[in-house]
GUNUBA-675129 format. One record per residue (C-alpha): residue in one letter; x negated, y negated, z. Coordinates in pm, whole numbers, padded with zeros to 5 digits, always signed. Each point is the difference from the previous one (the first is absolute). Layout:
GUNUBA-675129
aXYZ ...
//
This chain:
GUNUBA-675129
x-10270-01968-03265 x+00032-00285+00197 x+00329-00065+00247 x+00113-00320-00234 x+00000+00165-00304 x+00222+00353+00181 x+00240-00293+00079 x-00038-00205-00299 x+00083+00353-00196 x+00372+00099+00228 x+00161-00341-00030 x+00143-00076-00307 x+00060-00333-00093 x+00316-00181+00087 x+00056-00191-00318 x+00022+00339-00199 x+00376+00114-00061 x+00073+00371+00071 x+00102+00222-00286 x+00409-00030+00034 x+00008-00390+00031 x+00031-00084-00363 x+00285+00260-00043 x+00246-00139+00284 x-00064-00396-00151 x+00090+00132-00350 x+00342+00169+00127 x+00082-00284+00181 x-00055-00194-00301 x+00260+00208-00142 x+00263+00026+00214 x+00029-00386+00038 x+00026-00065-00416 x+00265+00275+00012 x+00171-00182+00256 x-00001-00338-00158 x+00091+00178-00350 x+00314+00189+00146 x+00134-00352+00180 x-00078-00182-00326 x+00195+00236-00143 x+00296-00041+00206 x+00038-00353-00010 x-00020+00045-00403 x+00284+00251+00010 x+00213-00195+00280 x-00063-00291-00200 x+00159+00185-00302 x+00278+00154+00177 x+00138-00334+00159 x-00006-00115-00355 x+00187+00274-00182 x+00271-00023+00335 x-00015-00390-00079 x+00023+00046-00358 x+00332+00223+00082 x+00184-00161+00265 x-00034-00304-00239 x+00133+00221-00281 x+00322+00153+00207 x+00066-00390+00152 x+00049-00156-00351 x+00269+00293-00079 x+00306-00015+00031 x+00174+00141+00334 x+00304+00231-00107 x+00351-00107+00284 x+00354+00048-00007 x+00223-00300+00010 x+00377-00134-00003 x+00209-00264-00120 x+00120-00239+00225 x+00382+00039-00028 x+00236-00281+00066 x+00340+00209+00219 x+00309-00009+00263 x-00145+00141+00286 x+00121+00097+00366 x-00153-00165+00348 x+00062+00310+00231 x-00121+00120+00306 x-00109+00409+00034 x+00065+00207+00301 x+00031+00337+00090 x+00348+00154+00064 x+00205+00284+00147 x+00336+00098-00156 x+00244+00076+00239 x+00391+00090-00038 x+00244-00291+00006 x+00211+00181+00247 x-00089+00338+00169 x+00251+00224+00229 x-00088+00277+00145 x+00359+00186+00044 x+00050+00197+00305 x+00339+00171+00165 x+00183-00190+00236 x+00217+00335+00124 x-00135+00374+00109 x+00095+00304-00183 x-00128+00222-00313 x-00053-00154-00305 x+00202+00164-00276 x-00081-00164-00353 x-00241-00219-00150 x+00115-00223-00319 x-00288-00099-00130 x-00315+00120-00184 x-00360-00143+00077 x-00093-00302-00122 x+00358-00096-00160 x+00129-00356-00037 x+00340-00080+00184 x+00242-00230+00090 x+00116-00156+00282 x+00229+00213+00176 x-00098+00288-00133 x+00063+00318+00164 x-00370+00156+00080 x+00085+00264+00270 x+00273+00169+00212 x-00016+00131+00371 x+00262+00250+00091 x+00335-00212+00093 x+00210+00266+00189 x-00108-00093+00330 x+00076-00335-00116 x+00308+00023-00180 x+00149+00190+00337 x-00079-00328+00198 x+00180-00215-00220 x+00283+00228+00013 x+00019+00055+00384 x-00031-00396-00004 x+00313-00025-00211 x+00175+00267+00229 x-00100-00216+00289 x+00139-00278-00130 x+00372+00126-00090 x+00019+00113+00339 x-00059-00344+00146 x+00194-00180-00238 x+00323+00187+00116 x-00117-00065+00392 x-00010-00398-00153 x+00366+00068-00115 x+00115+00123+00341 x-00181-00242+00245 x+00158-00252-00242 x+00310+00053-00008 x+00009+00057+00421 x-00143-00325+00021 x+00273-00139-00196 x+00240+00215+00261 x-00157-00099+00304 x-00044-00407-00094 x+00441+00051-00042 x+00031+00179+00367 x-00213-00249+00143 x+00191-00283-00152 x+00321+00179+00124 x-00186+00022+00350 x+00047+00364-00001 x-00402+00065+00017 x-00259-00182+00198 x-00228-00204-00206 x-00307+00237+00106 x+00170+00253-00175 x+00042-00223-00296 x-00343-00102+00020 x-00140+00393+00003 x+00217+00078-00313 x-00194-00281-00176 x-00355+00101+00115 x+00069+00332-00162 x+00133-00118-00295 x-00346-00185-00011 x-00192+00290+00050 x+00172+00207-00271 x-00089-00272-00225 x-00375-00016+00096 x+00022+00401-00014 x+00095-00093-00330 x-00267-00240-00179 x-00246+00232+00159 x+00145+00269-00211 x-00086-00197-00336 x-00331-00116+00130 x-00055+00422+00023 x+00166+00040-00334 x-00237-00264-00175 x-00334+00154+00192 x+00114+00343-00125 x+00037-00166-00338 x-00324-00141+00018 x-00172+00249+00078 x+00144+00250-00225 x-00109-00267-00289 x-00334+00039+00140 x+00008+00372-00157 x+00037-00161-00348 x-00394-00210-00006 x+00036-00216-00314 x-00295-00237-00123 x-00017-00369+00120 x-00206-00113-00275 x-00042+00031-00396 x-00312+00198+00011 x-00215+00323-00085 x+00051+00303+00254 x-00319+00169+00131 x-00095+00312+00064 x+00248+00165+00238 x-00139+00084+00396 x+00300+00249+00092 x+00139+00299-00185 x+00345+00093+00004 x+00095+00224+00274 x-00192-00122+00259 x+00120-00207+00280 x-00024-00374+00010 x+00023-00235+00278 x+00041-00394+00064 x-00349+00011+00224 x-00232+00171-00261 x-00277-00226-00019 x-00018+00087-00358 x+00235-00091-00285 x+00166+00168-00252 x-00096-00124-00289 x-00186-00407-00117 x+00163-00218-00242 x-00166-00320-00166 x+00129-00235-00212 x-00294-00051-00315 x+00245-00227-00169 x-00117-00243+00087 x-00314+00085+00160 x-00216-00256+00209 x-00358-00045-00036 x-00188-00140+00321 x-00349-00163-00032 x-00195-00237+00167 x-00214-00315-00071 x-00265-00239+00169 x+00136-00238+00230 x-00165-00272-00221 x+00196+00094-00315 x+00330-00011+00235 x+00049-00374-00032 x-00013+00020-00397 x+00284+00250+00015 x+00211-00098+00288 x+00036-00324-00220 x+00095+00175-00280 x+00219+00232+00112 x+00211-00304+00281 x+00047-00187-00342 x+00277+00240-00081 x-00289+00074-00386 x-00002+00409-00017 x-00319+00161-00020 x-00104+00267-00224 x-00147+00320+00202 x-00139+00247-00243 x-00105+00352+00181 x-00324+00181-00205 x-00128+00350+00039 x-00323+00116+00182 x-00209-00109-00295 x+00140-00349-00079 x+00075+00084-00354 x+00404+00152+00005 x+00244-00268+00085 x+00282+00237+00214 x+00250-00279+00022 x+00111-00387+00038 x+00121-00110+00319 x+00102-00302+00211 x-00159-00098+00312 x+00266+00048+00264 x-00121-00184+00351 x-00309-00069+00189 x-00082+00182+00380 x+00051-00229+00248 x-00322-00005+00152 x-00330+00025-00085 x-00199+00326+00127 x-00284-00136+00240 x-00236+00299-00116 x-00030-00037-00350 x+00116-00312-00043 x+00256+00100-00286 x+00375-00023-00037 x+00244+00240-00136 x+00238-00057-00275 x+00247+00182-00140 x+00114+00011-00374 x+00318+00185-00167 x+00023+00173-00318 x+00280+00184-00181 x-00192+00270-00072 x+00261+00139-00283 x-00252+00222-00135 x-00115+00123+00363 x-00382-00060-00060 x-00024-00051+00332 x+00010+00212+00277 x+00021-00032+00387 x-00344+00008+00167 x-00147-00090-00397 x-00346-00194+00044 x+00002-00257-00228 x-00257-00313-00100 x+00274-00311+00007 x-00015-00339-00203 x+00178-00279+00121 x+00013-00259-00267 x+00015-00384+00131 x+00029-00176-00318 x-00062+00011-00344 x-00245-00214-00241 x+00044-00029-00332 x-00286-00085-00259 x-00289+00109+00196 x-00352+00076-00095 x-00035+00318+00093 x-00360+00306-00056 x-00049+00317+00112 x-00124-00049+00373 x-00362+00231-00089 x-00120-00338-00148 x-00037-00152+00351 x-00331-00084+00092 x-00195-00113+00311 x-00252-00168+00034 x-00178-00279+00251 x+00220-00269-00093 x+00324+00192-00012 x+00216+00210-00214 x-00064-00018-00368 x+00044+00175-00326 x-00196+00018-00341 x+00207-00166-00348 x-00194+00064-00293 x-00084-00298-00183 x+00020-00034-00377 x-00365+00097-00075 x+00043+00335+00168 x-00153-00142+00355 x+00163-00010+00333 x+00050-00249+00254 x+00089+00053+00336 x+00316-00226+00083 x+00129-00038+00369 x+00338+00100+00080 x+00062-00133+00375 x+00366-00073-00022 x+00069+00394-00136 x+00262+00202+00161 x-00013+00365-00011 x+00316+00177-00078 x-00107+00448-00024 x-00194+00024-00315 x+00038-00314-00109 x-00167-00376+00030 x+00211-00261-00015 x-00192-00323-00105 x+00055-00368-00002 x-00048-00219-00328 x-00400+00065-00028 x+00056+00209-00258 x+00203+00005-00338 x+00202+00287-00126 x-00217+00224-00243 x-00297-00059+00204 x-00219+00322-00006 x-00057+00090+00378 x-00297+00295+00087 x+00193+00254+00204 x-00318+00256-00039 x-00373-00008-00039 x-00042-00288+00216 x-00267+00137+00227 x-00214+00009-00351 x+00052-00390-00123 x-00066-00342+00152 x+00051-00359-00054 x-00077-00032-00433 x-00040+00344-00007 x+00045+00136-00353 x+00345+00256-00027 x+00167+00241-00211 x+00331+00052+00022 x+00041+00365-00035 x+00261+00181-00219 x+00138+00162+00277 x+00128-00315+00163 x+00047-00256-00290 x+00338-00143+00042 x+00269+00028+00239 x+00213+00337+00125 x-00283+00278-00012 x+00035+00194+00283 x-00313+00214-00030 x-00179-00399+00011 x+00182-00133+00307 x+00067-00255-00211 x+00365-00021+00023 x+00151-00250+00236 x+00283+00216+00185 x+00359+00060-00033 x+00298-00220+00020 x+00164-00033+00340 x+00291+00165-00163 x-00110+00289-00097 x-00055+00332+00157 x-00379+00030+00077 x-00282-00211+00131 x-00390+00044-00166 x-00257+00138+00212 x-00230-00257+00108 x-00287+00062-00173 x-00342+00009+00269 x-00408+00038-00063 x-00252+00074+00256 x-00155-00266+00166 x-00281-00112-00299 x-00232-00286+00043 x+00076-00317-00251 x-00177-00344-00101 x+00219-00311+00033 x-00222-00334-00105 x-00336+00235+00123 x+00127+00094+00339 x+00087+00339+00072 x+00366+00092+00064 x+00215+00304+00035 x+00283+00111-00151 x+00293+00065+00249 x+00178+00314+00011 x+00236-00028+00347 x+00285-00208-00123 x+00281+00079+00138 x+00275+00052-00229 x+00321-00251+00068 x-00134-00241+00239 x+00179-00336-00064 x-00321-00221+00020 
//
């Protein structure tokens, strides 16, 4: 065999595919179509599932959202100012001994009213009593020296006229004369300081008031230094109530109250719903604290029924003035948005439209609202986070028409009466006011005069 044809026989040919090429194309093949089916696939089901969420969010938009609302309501109301405040006794004494010695009785139980004058305890007045006597004593004996020198002035002042005694003997005979008498008016000052002081046994009460709890027992001995008293006294009728206010509200009142026109002070428990009692305001501090920036001002009640007490926290409304026949709506239906605050009135058709209420004043709970609206006008006070501008409502059972508690739809209580609503609050929920996103407020501050 020739050399060409031993090399012509070992090299195959290069056009001739080995025996695992066809496989690996066919798999290839494969794998691609399966990866275009499962994407077309995909896209058909995304396709379908935008649709159906389409199809629904179309469905739940043309029904009906389900709010609360109130009637607008057409009533007197009050124009006050709310502060914080600190009851505190109209007069307090703390009553302490003005003499030493051992304190024999005490007249009074814990915590019982008295009277002026009234005897509350008793120190031992022997010692006392002895004084006053030995005073007296003192002042017998003196007297009868005044009745001597006296009468040997009179004696002398003859002789000396007669010239039988020098006029320096004359003279001495009057100096003692003047000395008994001194001797003498010293004796009653003594008398009246032992009398004084042996009143001071008998400690009375200065003031109408309620006794506190006793410091001393009987038996034990009692002196004018102690640093601690006896027993406290305060007057609770009346009883004072001290609060305090911006200094930008101070002008408002300082007119008010220098134009002779009382002002109503109304004192509230911790929660703002329990009127405790009705007040006047008394004076105004005369300065203004350069920390805060408040001012203190004090207000009087009779407190007949004694619902307040000394040391009593207590939330304070001062009313300024009062309006009759206005518009007033539960405060919850306050809205903000870009353009300011507004609420939601339900139209006849069972929409809502957002209507601006710039020139509202908030007063607690409640919204008090200039002539934009119309007594009877249905106001949303809950569910606005779900509606918008044309939105479609309804108005649910729950808080159809006006006084339902369990709706918020009432509109508060009178300023006469006993208790204040609760001032009904959401959390912060997103809203739509003519397509712009607002948010529904939920920091008002209950009884800022706006």
């Amino acid at each position: 065999m020739s050399l060409e044809q031993h090399e012509s026989e070992e090299v195959p040919d290069s056009h001739t595919p080995s025996g695992k090429s066809p496989w690996r194309l066919i798999f290839a093949v494969i794998a691609v179509l399966a990866i275009a089916g499962y994407i077309t696939w995909r896209i058909h089901t995304n396709h379908e599932e935008t649709a159906e969420t389409a199809k629904k969010i179309t469905a739940s938009a043309s029904r009906p959202i389900p709010v609360l609302v109130a009637e607008v309501q057409k009533r007197k109301m009050p124009i006050y100012l709310t502060a914080l405040g600190t009851v505190t006794a109209y007069n307090t004494v703390t009553i302490k001994s003005r003499v030493d010695g051992e304190l024999r009785k005490v007249n009074f139980r814990e915590g019982q009213q008295v009277k002026r004058g009234a005897l509350l305890l008793q120190i031992d007045p022997a010692p006392y009593q002895a004084a006053f006597e030995l005073a007296q004593g003192q002042y017998i004996k003196d007297q009868a020296s005044v009745t001597v020198s006296k009468a040997e002035s009179s004696r002398y002042a003859s002789l000396y006229d007669a010239g039988v005694v020098s006029q320096e003997s004359q003279q001495n005979q009057e100096s003692l004369y003047g000395q008994a008498q001194g001797a003498l008016k010293a004796d009653l000052a003594a008398i009246h300081a032992a009398k004084v002081n042996l009143d001071y046994t008998h400690i009375t009460s200065p003031i109408d008031g309620q006794v506190g709890l006793r410091q001393v027992d009987v038996g034990n001995i009692v002196r004018a230094a102690d640093a601690n008293g006896l027993v406290v006294v305060t007057q609770l009728q009346p009883i004072s109530v001290i609060f305090t206010v911006p200094e930008d509200q101070l002008p408002l009142v300082r007119k008010k109250l220098l134009s002779k026109e009382p002002l109503v002070v109304e004192a509230y428990d911790r929660s703002m719903t329990t009127k405790l009692a009705t007040g006047t305001l008394l004076t105004i501090d005369n300065q203004i604290d350069a920390t805060t920036g408040m001012d203190k001002l004090k207000a009087t009640f009779p407190n007949k029924d004694s619902a307040l007490f000394p040391n009593q926290f207590v939330n304070v409304r001062l009313i300024l003035e009062e309006r009759p026949d206005v518009l007033v709506i539960p405060a919850a239906a306050m809205q903000m948005g870009n353009t300011g605050n507004f609420v939601y009135v339900v139209k006849a058709d069972n929409t809502v439209e957002p209507l601006p209420i710039p020139g509202a004043i908030m007063q607690g709970s409640q919204l008090l609202l200039d002539n934009s609206v119309r007594p009877g006008d249905k106001i949303v006070i809950d569910g606005q986070e779900k509606i918008h501008a044309g939105s479609k409502i309804v108005i649910s059972k729950a808080g159809a028409g006006k006084g339902d508690a369990g709706a918020k739809a009432e509109v508060g209580a009178k300023s006469s009466e006993g208790t204040k609503p609760t001032t009904p609050t959401d959390a912060g929920a997103d809203a739509k006011h003519g397509g712009k996103g607002v948010k529904k407020t939920s920091n008002i501050t209950p009884g800022a005069a706006q």
